[in-house]
C-alpha positions as protocol buffer text, in pm:
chain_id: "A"
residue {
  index: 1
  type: UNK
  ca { x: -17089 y: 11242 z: 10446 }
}
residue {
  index: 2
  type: UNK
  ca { x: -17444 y: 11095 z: 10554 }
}
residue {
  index: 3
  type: UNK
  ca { x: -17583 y: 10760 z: 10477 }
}
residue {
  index: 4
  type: UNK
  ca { x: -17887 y: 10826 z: 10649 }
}
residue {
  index: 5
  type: UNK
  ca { x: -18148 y: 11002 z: 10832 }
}
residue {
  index: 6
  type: UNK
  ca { x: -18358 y: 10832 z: 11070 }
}
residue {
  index: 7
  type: UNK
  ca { x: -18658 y: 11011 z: 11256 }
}
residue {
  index: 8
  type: UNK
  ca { x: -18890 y: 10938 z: 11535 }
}
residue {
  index: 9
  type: UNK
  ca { x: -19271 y: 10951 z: 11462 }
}
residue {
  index: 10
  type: UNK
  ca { x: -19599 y: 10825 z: 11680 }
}
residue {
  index: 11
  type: UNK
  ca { x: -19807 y: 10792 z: 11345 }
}
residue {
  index: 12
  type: UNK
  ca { x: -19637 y: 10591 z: 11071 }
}
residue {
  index: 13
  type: UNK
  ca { x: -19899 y: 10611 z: 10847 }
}
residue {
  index: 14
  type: UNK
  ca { x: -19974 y: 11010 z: 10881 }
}
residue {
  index: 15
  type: UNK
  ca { x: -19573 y: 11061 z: 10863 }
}
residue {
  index: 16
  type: UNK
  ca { x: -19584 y: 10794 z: 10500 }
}
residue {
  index: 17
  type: UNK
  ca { x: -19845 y: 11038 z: 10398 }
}
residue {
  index: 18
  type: UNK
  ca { x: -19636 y: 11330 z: 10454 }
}
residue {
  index: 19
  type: UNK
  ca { x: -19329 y: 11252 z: 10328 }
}
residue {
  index: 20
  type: UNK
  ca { x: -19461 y: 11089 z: 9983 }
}
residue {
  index: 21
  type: UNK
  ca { x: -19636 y: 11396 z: 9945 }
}
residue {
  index: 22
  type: UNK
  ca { x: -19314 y: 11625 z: 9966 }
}
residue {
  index: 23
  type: UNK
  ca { x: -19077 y: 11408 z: 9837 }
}
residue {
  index: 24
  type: UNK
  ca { x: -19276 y: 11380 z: 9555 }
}
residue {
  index: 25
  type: UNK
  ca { x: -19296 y: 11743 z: 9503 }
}
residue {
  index: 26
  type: UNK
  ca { x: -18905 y: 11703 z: 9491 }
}
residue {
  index: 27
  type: UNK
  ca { x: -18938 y: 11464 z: 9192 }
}
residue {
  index: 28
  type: UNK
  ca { x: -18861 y: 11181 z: 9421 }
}
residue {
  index: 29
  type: UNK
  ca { x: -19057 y: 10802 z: 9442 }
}
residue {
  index: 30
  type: UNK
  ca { x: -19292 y: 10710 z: 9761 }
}
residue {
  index: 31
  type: UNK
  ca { x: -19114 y: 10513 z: 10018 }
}
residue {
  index: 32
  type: UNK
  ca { x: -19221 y: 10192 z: 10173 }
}
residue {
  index: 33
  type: UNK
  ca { x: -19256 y: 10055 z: 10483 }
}
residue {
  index: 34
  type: UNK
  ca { x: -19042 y: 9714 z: 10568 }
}
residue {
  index: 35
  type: UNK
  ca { x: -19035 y: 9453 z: 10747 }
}
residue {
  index: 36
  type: UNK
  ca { x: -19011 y: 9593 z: 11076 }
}
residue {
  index: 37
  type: UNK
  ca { x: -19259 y: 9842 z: 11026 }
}
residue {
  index: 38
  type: UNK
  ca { x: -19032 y: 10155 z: 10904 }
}
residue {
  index: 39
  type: UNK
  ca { x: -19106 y: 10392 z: 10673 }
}
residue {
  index: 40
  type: UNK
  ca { x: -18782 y: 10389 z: 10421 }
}
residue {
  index: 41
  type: UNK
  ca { x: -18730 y: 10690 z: 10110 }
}
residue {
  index: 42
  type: UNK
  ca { x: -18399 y: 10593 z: 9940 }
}
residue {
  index: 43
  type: UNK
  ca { x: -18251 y: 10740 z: 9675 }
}
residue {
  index: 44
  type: UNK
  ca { x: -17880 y: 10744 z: 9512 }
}
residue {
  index: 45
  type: UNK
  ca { x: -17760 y: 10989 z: 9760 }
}
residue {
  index: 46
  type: UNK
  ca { x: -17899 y: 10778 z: 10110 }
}
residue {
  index: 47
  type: UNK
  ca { x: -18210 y: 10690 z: 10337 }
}
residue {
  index: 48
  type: UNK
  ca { x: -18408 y: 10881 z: 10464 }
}
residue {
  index: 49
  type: UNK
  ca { x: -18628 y: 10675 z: 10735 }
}
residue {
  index: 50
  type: UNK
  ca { x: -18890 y: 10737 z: 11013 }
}
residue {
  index: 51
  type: UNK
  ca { x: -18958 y: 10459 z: 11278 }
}
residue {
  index: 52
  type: UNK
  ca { x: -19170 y: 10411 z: 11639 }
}
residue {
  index: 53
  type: UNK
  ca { x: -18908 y: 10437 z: 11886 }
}
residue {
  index: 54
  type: UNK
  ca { x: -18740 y: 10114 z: 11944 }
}
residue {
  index: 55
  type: UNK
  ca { x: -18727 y: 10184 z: 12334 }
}
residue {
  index: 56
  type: UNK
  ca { x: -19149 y: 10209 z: 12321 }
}
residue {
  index: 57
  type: UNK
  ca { x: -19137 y: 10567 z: 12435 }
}
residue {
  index: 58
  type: UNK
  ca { x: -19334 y: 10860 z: 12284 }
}
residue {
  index: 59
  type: UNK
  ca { x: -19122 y: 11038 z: 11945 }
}
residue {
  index: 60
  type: UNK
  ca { x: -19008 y: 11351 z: 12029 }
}
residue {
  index: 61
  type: UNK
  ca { x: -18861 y: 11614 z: 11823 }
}
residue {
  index: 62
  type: UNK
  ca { x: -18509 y: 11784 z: 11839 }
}
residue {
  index: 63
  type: UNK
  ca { x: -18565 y: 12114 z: 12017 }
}
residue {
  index: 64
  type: UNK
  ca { x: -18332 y: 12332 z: 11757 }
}
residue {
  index: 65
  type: UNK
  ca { x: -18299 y: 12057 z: 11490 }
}
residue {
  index: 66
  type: UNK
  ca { x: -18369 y: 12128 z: 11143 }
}
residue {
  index: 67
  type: UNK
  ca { x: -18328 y: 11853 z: 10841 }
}
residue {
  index: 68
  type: UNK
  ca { x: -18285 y: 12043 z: 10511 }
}
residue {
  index: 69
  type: UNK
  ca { x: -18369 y: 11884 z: 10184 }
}
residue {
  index: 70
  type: UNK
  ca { x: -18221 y: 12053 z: 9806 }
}
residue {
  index: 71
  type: UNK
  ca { x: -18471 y: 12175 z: 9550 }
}
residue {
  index: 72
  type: UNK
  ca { x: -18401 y: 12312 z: 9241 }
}
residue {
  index: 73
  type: UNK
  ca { x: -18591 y: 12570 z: 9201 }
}
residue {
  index: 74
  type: UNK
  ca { x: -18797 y: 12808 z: 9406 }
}
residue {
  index: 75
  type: UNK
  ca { x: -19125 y: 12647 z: 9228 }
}
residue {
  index: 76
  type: UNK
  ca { x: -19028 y: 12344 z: 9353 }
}
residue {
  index: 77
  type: UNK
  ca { x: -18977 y: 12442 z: 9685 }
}
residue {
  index: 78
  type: UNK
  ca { x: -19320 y: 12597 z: 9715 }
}
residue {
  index: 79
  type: UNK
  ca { x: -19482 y: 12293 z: 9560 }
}
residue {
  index: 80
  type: UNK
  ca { x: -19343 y: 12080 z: 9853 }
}
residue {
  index: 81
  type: UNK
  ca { x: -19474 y: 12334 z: 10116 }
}
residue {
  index: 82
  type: UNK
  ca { x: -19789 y: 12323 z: 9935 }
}
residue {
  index: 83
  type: UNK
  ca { x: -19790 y: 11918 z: 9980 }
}
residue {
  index: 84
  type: UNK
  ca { x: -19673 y: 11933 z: 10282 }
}
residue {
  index: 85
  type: UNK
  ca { x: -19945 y: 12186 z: 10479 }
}
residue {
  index: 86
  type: UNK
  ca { x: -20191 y: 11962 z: 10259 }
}
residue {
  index: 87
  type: UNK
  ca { x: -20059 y: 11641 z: 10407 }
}
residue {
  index: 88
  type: UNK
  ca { x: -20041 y: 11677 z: 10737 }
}
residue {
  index: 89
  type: UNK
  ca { x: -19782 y: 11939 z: 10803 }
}
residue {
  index: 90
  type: UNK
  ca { x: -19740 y: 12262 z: 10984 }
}
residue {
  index: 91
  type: UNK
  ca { x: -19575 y: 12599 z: 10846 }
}
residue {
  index: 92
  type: UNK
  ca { x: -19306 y: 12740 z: 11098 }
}
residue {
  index: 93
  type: UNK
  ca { x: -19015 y: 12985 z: 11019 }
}
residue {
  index: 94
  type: UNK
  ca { x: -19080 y: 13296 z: 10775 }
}
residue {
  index: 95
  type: UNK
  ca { x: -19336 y: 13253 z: 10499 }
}
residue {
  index: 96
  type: UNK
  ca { x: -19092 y: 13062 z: 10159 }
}
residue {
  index: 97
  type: UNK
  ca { x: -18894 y: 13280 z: 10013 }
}
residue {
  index: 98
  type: UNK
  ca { x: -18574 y: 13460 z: 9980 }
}
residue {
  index: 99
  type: UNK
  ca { x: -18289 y: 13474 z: 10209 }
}
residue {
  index: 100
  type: UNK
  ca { x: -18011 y: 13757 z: 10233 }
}
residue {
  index: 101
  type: UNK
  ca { x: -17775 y: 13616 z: 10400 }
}
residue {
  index: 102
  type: UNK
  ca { x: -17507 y: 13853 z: 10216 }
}
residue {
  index: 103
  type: UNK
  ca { x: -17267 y: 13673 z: 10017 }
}
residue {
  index: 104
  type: UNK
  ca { x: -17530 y: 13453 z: 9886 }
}
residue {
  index: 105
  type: UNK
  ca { x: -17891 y: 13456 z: 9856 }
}
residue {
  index: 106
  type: UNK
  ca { x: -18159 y: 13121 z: 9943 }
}
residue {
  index: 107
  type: UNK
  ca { x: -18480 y: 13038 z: 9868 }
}
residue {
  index: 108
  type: UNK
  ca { x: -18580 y: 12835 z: 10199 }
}
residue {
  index: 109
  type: UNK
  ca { x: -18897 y: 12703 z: 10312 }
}
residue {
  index: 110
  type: UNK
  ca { x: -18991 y: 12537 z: 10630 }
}
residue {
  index: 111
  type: UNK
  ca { x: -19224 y: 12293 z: 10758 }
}
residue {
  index: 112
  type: UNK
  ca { x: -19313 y: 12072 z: 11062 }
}
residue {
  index: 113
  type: UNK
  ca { x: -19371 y: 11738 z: 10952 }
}
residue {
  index: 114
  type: UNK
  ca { x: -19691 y: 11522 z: 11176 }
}
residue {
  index: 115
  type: UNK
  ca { x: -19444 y: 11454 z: 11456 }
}
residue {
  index: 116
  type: UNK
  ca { x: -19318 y: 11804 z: 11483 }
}
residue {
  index: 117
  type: UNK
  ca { x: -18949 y: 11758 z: 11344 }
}
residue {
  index: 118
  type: UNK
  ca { x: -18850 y: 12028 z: 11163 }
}
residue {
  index: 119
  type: UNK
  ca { x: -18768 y: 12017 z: 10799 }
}
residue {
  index: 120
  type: UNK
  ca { x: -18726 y: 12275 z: 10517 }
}
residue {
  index: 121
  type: UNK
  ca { x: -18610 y: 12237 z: 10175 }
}
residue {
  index: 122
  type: UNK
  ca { x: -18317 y: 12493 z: 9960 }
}
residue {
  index: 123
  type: UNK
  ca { x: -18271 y: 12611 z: 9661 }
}
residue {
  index: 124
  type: UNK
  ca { x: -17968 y: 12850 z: 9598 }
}
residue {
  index: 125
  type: UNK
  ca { x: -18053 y: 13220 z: 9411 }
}
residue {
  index: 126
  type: UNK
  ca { x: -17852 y: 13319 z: 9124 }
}
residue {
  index: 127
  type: UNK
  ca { x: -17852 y: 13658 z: 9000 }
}
């Protein structure tokens, strides 16, 4: 359904820092920055890309947006929070860890990335 994701960020370079560190926790490759001066992470599935604004305002972030990323197991998701709080990034949410939500369970953790956006990564819980 998605071909990309595109975020807002005043830093470049702290938000390149960032994201390497957590994607890599996720087994994924550092992105680069092109030719216009955007950071770019793609991988079979789509982009993922953060940019200055084009209109020169400030980046803000979505008020109520989150952008979830799949681990594949709960190890991996607490080795990208790790990288992320050591990169640059801010826990928010509940501590990682287990979800009820009652037909299924989740392994979730959350993170604000340099800009503030909020991102978390999941890993479903079988029994």
């Amino acid at each position: 359904m998605f071909s990309h994701i595109m975020l807002g960020a005043n830093d470049l370079q702290a938000s390149q820092t960032f994201y390497d560190a957590t994607f890599k926790a996720l087994g994924y490759k550092a992105g680069t920055i092109d030719r216009k001066g955007r950071y770019i992470n793609q991988t079979d599935t789509g982009l993922f890309m953060i940019t200055k604004p084009l209109n020169g305002e400030a980046a803000t972030h979505g008020n109520g947006s989150t952008i979830g990323f799949s681990a594949a197991t709960p190890e991996m998701a607490d080795a990208w929070h790790k990288a992320g709080l050591e990169s640059g990034g801010t826990a928010c949410e509940d501590a990682p860890g287990v979800r009820d939500l009652g037909r299924m369970k989740l392994y979730l953790a959350y993170l604000r990335d340099p800009s503030g956006n909020k991102i978390c990564v999941l890993c479903p819980v079988t029994e």
